[in-house]
KOLZA-690562 format. One record per residue (C-alpha): residue in one letter; x, y, z. Coordinates in Angstrom, 1 decimal, always signed. Layout:
N
ATOM   r     east    north       up
ATOM   A        X        Y        Z
...
***
This chain:
369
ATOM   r     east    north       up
ATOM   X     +9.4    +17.7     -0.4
ATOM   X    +10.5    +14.2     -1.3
ATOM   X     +7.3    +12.8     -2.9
ATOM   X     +9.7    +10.4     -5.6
ATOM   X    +10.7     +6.8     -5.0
ATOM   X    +12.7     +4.2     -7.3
ATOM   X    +16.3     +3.8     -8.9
ATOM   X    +15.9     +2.5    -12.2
ATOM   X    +11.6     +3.2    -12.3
ATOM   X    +11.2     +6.4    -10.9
ATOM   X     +7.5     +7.0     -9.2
ATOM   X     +7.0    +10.5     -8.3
ATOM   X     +3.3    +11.6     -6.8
ATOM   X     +1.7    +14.7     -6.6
ATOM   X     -1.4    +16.7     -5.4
ATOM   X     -3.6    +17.2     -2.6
ATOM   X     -6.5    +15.1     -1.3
ATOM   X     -8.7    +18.5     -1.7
ATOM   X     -6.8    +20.0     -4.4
ATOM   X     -7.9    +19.9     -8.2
ATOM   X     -6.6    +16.8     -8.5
ATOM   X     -3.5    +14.1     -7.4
ATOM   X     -1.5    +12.0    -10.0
ATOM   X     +1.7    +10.4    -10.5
ATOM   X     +5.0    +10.5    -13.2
ATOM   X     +6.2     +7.1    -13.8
ATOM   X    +10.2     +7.1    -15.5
ATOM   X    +11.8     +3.6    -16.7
ATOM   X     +9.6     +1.9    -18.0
ATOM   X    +10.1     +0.2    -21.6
ATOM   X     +9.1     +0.6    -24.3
ATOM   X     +6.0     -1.6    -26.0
ATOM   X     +4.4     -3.3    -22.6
ATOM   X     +0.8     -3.5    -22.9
ATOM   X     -1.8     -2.1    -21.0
ATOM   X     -4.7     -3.3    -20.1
ATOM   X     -7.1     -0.7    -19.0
ATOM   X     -9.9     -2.3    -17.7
ATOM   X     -7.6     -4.6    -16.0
ATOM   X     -6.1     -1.8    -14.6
ATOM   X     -9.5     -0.2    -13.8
ATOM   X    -10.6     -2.8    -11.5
ATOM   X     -7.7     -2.5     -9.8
ATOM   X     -8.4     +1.0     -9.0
ATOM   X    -11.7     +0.4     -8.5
ATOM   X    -10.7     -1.8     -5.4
ATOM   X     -9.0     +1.4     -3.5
ATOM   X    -11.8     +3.9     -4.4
ATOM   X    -13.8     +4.9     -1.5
ATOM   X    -17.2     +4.3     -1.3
ATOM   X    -17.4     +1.2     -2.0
ATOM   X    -19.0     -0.6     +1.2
ATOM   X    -20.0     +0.6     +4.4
ATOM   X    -16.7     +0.0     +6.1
ATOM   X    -14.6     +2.5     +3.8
ATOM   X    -15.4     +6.5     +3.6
ATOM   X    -18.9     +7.5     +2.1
ATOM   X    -16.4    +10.2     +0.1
ATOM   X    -17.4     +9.8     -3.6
ATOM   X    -14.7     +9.2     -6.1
ATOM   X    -14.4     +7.1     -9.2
ATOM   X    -11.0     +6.6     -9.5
ATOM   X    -10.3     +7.1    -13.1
ATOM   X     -7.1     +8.0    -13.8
ATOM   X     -6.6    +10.3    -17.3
ATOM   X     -3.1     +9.5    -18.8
ATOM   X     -1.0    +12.7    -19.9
ATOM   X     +1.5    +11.3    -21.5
ATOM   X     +3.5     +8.0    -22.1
ATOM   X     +0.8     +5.6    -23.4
ATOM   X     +0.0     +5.5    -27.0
ATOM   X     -2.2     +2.9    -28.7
ATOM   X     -2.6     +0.8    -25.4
ATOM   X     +1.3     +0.6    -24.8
ATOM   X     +4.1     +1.8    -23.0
ATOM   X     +6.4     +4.7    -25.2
ATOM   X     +9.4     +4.7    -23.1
ATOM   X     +8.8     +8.1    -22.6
ATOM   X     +8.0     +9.3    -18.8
ATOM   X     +4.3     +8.2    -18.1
ATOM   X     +2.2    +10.8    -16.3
ATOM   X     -1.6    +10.7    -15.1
ATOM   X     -3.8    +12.2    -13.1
ATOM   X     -7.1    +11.5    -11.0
ATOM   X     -9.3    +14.6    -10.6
ATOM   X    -10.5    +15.0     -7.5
ATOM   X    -14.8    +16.0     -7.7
ATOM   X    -16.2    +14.8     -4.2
ATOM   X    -14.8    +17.4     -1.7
ATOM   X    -16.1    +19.1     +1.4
ATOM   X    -13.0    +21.7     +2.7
ATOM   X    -15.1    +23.3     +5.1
ATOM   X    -14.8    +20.1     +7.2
ATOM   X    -11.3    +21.1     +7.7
ATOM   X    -11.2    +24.8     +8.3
ATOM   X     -9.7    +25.7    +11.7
ATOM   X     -7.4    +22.4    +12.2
ATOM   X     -4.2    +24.5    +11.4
ATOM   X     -4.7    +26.3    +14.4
ATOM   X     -6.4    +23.2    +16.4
ATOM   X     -4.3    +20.4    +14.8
ATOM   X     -6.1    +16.7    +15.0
ATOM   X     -4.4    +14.0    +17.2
ATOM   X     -3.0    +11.4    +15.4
ATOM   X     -2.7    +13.5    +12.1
ATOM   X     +0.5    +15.5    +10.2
ATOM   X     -1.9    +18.7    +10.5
ATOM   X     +1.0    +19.5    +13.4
ATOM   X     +4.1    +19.0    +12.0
ATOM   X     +3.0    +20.4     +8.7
ATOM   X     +2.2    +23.5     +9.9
ATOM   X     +5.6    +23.4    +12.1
ATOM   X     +7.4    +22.5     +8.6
ATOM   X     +5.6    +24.9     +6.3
ATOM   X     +3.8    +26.8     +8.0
ATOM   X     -0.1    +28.4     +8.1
ATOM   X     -0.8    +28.1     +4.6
ATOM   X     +0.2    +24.7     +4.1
ATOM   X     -2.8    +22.9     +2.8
ATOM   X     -4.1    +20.6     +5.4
ATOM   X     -7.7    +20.1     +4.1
ATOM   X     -8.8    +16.1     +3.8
ATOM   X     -5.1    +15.4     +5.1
ATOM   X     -3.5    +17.6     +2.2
ATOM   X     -0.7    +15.7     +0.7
ATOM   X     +0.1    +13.3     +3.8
ATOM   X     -4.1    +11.8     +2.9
ATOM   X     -4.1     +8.3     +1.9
ATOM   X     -5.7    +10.1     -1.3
ATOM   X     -2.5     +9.8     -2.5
ATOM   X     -2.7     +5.8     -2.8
ATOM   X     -4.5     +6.4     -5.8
ATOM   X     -1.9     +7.6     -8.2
ATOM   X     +0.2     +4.8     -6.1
ATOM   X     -2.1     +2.4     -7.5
ATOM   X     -2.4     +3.9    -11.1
ATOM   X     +2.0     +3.2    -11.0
ATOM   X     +1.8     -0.3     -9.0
ATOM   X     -1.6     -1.5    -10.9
ATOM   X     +0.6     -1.0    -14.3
ATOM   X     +3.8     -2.9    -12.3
ATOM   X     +1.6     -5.5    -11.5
ATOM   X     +0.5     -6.5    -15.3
ATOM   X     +4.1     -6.2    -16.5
ATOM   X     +5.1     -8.4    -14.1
ATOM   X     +2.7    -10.8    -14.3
ATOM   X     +3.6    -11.1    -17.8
ATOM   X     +7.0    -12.4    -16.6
ATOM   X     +5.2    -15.2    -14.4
ATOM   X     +5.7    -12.8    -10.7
ATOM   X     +2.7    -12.2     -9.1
ATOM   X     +1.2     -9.8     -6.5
ATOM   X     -1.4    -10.5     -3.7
ATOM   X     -2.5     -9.3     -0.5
ATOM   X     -5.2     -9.5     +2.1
ATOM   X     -6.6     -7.8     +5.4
ATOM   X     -4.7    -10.1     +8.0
ATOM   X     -6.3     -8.5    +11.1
ATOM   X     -8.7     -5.6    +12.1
ATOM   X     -8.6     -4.9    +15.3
ATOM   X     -8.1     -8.1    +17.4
ATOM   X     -9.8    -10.0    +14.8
ATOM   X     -8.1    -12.0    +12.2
ATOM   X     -7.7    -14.0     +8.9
ATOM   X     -6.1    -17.4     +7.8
ATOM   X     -2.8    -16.5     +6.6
ATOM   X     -1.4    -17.3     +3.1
ATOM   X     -0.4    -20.7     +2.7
ATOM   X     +3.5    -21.5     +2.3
ATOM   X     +2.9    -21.1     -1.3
ATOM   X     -0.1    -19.1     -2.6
ATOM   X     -1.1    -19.1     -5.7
ATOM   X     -2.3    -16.3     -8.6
ATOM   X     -6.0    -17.8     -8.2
ATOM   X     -5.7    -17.6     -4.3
ATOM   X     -5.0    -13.3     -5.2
ATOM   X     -7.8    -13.5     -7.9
ATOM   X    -10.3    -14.8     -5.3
ATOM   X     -9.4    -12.5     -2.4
ATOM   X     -9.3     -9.6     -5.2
ATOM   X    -12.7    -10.0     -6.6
ATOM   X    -14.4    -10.2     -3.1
ATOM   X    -16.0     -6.5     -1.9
ATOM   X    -14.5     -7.7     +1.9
ATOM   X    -10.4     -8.5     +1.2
ATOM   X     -9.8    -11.4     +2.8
ATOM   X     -9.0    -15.4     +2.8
ATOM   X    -11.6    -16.4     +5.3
ATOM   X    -15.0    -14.7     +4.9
ATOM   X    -16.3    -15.9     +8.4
ATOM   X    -13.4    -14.0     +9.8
ATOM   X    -13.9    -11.5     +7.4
ATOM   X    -18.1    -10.8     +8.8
ATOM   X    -16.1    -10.7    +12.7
ATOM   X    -14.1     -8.0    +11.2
ATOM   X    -16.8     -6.0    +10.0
ATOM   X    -18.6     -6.6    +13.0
ATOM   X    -15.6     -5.0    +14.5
ATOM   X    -14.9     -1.8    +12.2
ATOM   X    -18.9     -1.1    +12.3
ATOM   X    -19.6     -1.4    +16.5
ATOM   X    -16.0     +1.1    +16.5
ATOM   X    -17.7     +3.2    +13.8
ATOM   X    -21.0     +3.2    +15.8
ATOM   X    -19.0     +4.5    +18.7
ATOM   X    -17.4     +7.5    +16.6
ATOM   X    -14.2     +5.3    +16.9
ATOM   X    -11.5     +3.5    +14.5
ATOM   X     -9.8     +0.5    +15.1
ATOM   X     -6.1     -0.4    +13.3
ATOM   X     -5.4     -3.2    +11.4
ATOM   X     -2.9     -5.2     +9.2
ATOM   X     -2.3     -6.4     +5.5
ATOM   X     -0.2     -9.9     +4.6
ATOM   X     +1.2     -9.4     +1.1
ATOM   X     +2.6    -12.6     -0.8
ATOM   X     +5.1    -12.1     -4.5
ATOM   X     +5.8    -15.0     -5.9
ATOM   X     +7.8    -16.1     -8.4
ATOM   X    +10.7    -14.4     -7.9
ATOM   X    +14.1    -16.4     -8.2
ATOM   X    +16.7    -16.5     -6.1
ATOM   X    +19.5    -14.3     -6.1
ATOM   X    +17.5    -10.9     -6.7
ATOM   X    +18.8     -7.9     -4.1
ATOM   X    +21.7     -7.3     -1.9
ATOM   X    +23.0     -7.4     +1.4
ATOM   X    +23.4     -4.5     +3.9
ATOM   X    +21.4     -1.2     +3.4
ATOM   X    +20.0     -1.6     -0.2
ATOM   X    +18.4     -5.4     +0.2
ATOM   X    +15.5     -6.4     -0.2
ATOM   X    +13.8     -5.7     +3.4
ATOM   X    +15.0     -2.1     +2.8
ATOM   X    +13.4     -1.4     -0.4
ATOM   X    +10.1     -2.7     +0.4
ATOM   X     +9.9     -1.1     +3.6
ATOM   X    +11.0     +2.5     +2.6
ATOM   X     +8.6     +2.3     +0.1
ATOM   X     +5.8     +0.8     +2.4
ATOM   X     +6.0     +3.6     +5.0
ATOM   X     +5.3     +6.2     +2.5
ATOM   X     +1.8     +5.2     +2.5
ATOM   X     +0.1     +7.2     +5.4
ATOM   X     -0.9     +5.4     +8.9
ATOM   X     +1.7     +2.6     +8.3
ATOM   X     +3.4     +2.0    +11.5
ATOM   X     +5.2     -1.3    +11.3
ATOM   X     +6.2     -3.8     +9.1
ATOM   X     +8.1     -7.6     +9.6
ATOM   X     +9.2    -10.3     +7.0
ATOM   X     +8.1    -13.8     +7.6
ATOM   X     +7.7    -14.5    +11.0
ATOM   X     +8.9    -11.0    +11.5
ATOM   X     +8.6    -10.2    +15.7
ATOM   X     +7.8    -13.5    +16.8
ATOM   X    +10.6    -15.0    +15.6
ATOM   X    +12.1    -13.9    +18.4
ATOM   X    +10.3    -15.9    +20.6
ATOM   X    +11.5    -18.9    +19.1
ATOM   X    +14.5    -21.0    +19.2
ATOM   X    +17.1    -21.0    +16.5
ATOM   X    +16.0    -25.0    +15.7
ATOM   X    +13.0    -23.5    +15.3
ATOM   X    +13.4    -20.2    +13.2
ATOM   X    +15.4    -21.5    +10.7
ATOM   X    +13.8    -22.5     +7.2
ATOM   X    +15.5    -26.2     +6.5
ATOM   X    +16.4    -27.0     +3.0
ATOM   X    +14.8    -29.5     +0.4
ATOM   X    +15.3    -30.2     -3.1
ATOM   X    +11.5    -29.8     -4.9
ATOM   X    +10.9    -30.4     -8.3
ATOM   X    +14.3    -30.6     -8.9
ATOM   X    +14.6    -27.0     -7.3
ATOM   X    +16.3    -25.8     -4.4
ATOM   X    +13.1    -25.0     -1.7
ATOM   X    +12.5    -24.3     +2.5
ATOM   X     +9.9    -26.7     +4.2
ATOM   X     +8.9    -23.2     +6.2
ATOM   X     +9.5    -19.6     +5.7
ATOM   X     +9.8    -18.1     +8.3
ATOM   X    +12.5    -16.0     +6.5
ATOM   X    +10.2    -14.3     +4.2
ATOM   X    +11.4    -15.6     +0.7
ATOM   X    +15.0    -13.5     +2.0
ATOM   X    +18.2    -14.2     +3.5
ATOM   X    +20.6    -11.7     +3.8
ATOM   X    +18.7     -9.4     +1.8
ATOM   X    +18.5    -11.5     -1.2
ATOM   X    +15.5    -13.6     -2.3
ATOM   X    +15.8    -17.0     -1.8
ATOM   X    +13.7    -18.5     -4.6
ATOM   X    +10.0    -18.7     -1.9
ATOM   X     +7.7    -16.2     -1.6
ATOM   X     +8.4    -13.2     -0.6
ATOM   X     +5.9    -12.5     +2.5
ATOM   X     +5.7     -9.5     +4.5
ATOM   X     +2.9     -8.0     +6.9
ATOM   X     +2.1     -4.2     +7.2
ATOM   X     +0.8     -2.6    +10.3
ATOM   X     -1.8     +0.1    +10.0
ATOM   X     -2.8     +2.6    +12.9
ATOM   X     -6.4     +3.2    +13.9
ATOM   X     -7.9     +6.1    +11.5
ATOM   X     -6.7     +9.3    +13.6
ATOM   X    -10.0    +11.4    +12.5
ATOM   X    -12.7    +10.0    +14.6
ATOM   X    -16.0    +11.6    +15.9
ATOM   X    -15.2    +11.6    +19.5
ATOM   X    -14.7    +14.5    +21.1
ATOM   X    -10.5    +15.4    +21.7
ATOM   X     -8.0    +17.6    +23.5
ATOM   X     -5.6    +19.4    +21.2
ATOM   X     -4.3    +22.9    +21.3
ATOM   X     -4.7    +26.1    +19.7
ATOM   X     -1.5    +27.7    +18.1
ATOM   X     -2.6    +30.8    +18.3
ATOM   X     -3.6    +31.3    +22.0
ATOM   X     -1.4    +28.4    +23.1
ATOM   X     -4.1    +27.3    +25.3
ATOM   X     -5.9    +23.7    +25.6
ATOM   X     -8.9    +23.1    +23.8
ATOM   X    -11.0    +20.2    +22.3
ATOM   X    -12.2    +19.5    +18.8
ATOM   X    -14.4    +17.2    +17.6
ATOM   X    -13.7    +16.5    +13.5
ATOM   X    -16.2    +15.8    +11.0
ATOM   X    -16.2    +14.8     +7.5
ATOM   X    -16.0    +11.8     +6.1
ATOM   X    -13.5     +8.7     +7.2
ATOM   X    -12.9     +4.9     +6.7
ATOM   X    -13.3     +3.5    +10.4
ATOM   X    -10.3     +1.0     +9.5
ATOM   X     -8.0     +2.3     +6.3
ATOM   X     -6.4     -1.2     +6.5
ATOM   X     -9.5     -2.4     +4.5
ATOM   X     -8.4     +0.2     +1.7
ATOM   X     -4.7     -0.2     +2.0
ATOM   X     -5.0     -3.4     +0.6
ATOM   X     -4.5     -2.8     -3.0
ATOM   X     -2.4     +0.0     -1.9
ATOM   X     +0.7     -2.6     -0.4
ATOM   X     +0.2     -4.6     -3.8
ATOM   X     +1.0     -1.5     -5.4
ATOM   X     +3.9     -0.7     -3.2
ATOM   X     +5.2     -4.3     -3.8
ATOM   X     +4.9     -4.5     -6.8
ATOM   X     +6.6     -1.1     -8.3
ATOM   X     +9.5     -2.6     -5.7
ATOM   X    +10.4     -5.4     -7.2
ATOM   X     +9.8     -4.0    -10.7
ATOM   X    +12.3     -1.7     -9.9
ATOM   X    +15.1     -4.1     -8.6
ATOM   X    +14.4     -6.1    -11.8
ATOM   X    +14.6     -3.4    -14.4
ATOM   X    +18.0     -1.7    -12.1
ATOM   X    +19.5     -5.8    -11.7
ATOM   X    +19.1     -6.6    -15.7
ATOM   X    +20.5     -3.1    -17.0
ATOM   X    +17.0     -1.4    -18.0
ATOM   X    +15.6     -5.1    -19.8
ATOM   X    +13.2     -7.3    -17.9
ATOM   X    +14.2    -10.8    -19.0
ATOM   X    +11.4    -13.5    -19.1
ATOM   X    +11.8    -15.5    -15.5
ATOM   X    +13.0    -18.4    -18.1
ATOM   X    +15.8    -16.8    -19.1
ATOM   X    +17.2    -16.0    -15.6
***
């Protein structure tokens, strides 16, 4: 099962969304970077469900316990590995769904793939559970980065067919401390109450709706990725779709810049503070898989929540007859909302990654590049 991800920092998750408990090894990092707990903390706290009545009423604190790794606040250089116990379950929500597999979910094709006794409960190892030892790795990417002046932010950009502001041409660190503070994730809070309008009236109809997340990096220079099949588009997105319910993902203008004309599309070049800059960018921050010196912006498409109350035709594998199931437990109407954090992560443990694999193992300070 390829659960790993990374070149020169190696991320490799583990567990089950109903198992004793899910967690992560980190590889690469150096030696001696600080960590701030409660920094990292509230960063957890942000994906933890529970929180509001938009995410699942599933219980779960979010703390993760570190193995190994981290002694006296700091990195060792040693692989880091922590765990998140898992202590607000309900299994029995799930029995029966490896014979009657759930529309819209991997109960299917895991059973297909491993077969009956694959563990399927609360999503098993495809759940979004497993954002949370995500987080633990990109919440500690995050603060090591920022140390080195790159910074990560992200909001809801849609639910449903409701949607934010997007990010400015250049957003800055207080723009992603503002939106990260706020219980609702997003730029606009008047477009924010219409989307939980939205997610609630779905949620009131035993329904889901999808929704998307804008994610900004800044700081990066130019020159950092490469062309063809390992640049920068490539990373980011490999590593994006292993988050479950992704479904799409575009750079900068992304689809609908191919609704536009090429005098359009294309990002002309200024000199700004006595750096090279683009009056748009519609590219993304990349050309040719390389970053360009702008922020690199990129927006993730999530898929309505496939576990929903109404009632749905499936199968049963056993009879290989139709029949209908209607799933219980315990759900977030729009897992966009909680995916947030989740793509900061993601980005995040990316583009640590290409740094420590493009400077040999040391991150240099963004003044010395």
């Amino acid at each position: 099962m390829s659960s790993e991800y990374g070149k020169a920092l190696k991320i490799s998750v583990f567990g089950n969304s109903h198992g004793k408990a899910v967690g992560v090894n980190i590889d690469g990092l150096p030696a001696g970077e600080e960590i701030d707990r409660e920094k990292l903390l509230a960063f957890m706290e942000r994906r933890a469900p529970g929180r509001n009545a938009v995410s699942s009423a599933r219980k779960e604190a979010d703390i993760p316990v570190f193995l190994s790794g981290i002694a006296d606040g700091k990195t060792c250089g040693t692989p880091i590995c922590a765990i998140i116990e898992n202590k607000d379950v309900r299994s029995g929500d799930y029995d029966g769904f490896a014979v009657t597999p759930r529309p819209g979910h991997a109960d299917y094709t895991s059973v297909v793939k491993y077969g009956e006794d694959t563990d399927i409960r609360g999503g098993g190892h495809s759940s979004g559970r497993l954002t949370a030892p995500i987080c633990i790795a990109g919440g500690i990417a995050k603060q090591i980065l920022e140390r080195r002046g790159i910074y990560v932010g992200a909001h809801l950009s849609s639910a449903g067919t409701v949607k934010d502001d997007a990010f400015p041409i250049n957003p800055t660190k207080e723009l992603f401390e503002e939106i990260a503070k706020k219980p609702f994730p997003v730029i606009n809070d008047e477009c924010g109450e219409k989307m939980t309008e939205t997610i609630l009236a779905a949620s009131a109809q035993l329904d889901s709706v999808g929704g998307t997340v804008e994610c900004a990096i800044t700081g990066v220079n130019a020159g950092l990725g490469s062309p063809m099949f390992d640049g920068l588009e490539n990373r980011i997105a490999a590593a994006v779709f292993g988050i479950p319910a992704v479904k799409g993902i575009e750079f900068g203008a992304g689809f609908d810049s191919s609704k536009m004309f090429g005098s359009e599309n294309n990002d002309a070049f200024m000199i700004k503070d006595g750096k090279v800059a683009t009056k748009t960018n519609n590219c993304g921050g990349i050309l040719g898989g390389i970053s360009n010196g702008m922020p690199i912006v990129f927006k993730v498409a999530f898929k309505p929540t496939p576990s929903i109350g109404k009632e749905q035709k499936t199968v049963n594998l056993k009879t290989m007859t139709d029949t209908v199931i209607t799933v219980k437990g315990r759900h977030d109407p729009c897992v966009a909302v909680r995916a947030v954090p989740a793509i900061e992560a993601i980005a995040a443990i990316v583009m640590l990654d290409i740094l420590l694999e493009e400077n040999d193992g040391i991150i240099r300070n963004q003044e010395e590049n």
